[in-house]
N, C-alpha and C positions, 0 to 999 in steps of 0.2 A: 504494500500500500504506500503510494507515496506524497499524498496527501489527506488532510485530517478532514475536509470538507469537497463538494463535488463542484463544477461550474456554475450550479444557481447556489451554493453554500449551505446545502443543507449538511449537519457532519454524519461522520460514519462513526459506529460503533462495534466493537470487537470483541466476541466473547469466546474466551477457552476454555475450554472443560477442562483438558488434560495438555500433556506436550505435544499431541498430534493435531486432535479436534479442535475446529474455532470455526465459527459464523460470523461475518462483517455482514453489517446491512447500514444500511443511509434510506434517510428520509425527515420529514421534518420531527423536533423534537420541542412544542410548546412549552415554556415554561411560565410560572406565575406564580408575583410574590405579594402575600398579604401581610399589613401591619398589623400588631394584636394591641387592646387594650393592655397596660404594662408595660411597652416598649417592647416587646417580641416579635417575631415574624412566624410566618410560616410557608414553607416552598411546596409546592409544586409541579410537578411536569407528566408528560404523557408524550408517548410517539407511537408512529404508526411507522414502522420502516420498511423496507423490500430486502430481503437477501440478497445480497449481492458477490459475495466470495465464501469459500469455506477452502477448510483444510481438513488433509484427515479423510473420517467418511462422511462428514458435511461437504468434500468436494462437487464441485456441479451443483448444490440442491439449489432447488427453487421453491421460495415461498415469503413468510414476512413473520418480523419480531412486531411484537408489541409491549410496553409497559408505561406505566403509570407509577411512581413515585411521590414519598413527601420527607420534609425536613422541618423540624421545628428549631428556632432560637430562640433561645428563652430572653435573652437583648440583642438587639439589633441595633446596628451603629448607627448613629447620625451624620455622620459624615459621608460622603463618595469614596475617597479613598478608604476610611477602615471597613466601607461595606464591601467593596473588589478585595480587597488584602484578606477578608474574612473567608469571600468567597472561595479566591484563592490556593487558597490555605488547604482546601476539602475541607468535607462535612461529613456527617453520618446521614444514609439518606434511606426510609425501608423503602423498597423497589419489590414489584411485581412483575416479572418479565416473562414473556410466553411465545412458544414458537410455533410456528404452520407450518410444514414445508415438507415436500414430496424427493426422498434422497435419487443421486442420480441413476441408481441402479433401478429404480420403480417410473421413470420416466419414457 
């Protein structure tokens, strides 16, 4: 892979199971952040993506990831820069991810 994002900039994402298996797929990835009463936030995101490469015996598959995620801060920064430095930094994030996809041998 030798970019992180496609020619309209949606990114790619890359999952490995093990040292053989991995599914990349790209597509868009919403995200959205809410303010909490207290100074908190809360994140957000959901994608719908396409498979787009594999390794392994994900090579050739076709089909699509999906997942939905969130994150809570218990404060949230007031500034622009500690809020990207926060971001930065990773988070802990619980994530639901789910796959479709038809391997190349059943094609």
């Amino acid at each position: 892979m030798e970019t992180d994002t496609t020619d309209v900039h949606y990114p790619k994402t890359n999952v490995s199971f093990n040292k053989e298996d991995s599914i990349v797929s790209v597509g868009p990835i919403p995200a959205k952040l809410g303010l909490l009463k207290g100074g908190g936030a809360q994140f957000w995101e959901t994608a719908s993506l396409v498979i787009s490469q594999g390794t392994g015996k994900f090579e050739g598959a076709k089909g699509m990831q999906s997942f939905l995620g969130s994150a809570h801060f218990p404060k949230w920064p007031k500034s622009d820069t500690d809020q990207l430095k926060l971001l930065a930094e990773g988070f802990q994030v619980r994530l639901v991810r789910c796959f479709k996809l038809v391997l190349k041998a059943d094609q």
